[in-house]
C-alpha positions in Angstrom: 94.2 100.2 99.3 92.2 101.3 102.1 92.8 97.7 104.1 96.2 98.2 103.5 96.4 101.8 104.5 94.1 100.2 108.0 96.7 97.8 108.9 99.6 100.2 108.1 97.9 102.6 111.2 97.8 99.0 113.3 100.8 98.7 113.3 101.7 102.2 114.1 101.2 101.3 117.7 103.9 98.8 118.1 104.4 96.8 120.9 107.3 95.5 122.5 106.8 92.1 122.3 105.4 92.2 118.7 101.8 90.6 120.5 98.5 92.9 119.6 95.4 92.9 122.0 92.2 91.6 120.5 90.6 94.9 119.6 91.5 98.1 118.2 89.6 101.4 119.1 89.3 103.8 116.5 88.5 107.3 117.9 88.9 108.9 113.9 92.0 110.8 115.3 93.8 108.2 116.9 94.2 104.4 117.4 94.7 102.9 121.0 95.0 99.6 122.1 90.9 98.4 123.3 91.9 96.2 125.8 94.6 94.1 127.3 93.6 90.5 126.4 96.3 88.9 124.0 95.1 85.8 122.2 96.4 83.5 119.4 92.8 81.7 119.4 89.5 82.9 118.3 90.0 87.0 117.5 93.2 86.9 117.8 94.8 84.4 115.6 93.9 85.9 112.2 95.6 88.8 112.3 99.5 87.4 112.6 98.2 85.4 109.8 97.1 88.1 107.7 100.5 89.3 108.6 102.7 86.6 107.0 99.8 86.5 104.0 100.2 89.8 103.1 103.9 89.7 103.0 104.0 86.3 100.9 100.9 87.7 98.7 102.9 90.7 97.5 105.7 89.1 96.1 107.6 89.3 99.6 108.8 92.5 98.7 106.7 94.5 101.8 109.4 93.4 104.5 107.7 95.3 107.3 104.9 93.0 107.7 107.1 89.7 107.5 109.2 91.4 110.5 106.0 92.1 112.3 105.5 88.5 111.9 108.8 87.4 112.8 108.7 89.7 116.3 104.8 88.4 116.6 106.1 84.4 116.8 109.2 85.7 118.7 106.8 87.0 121.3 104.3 84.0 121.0 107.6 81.8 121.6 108.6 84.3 124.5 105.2 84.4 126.8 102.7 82.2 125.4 104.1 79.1 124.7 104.8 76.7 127.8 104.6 72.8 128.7 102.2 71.1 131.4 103.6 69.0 134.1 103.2 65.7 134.6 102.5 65.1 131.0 105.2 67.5 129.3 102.4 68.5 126.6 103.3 72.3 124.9 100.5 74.4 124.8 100.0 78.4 123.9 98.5 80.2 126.8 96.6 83.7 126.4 97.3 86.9 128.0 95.6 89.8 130.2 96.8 92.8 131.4 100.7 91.3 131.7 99.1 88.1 133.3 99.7 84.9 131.6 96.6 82.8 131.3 96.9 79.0 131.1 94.1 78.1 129.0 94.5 77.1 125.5 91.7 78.1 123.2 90.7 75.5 120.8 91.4 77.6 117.8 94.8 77.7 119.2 
């Protein structure tokens, strides 16, 4: 399908942590990266789910979007996820150009 063909060009770009900026730009010839802000809350949360759904949804027999996933949470786990002090309560953090941002969003 033509969603499927979209997300196939997505991931295309790759990243080494497995974590995708909020937006895409599409020039019609190529796909870059639209900005630097990494995000598992609002606009950026859906699309490691759609990653995992479309995996499950077709019988698990796509295996490149359930490693996406996998390296996705691996990266999560690896730069967003981290614990408060005094009160030892986790928390995923966001991301800008490299630099970790400890704020939660509430979608989170």
């Amino acid at each position: 399908t033509i969603a499927m063909r979209a997300l196939d060009e997505v991931l295309k770009l790759q990243t080494d942590s497995g974590l995708f900026p909020t937006f895409i730009h599409n020039t019609k010839q190529t796909l870059s990266f639209g900005n630097s802000a990494i995000s598992i809350g609002a606009m950026g949360d859906s699309f490691y789910e759609y990653l995992l759904k479309i995996w499950l949804q077709g019988g698990k027999k796509e295996s490149k979007y359930r490693e996406m996933y996998d390296k996705a949470i691996d990266g999560i786990m690896d730069k967003l996820i981290f614990m408060s002090r005094p009160n030892y309560l986790t928390y995923v953090a966001e991301m800008n150009m490299g630099t970790v941002i400890h704020k939660m969003d509430h979608l989170s």
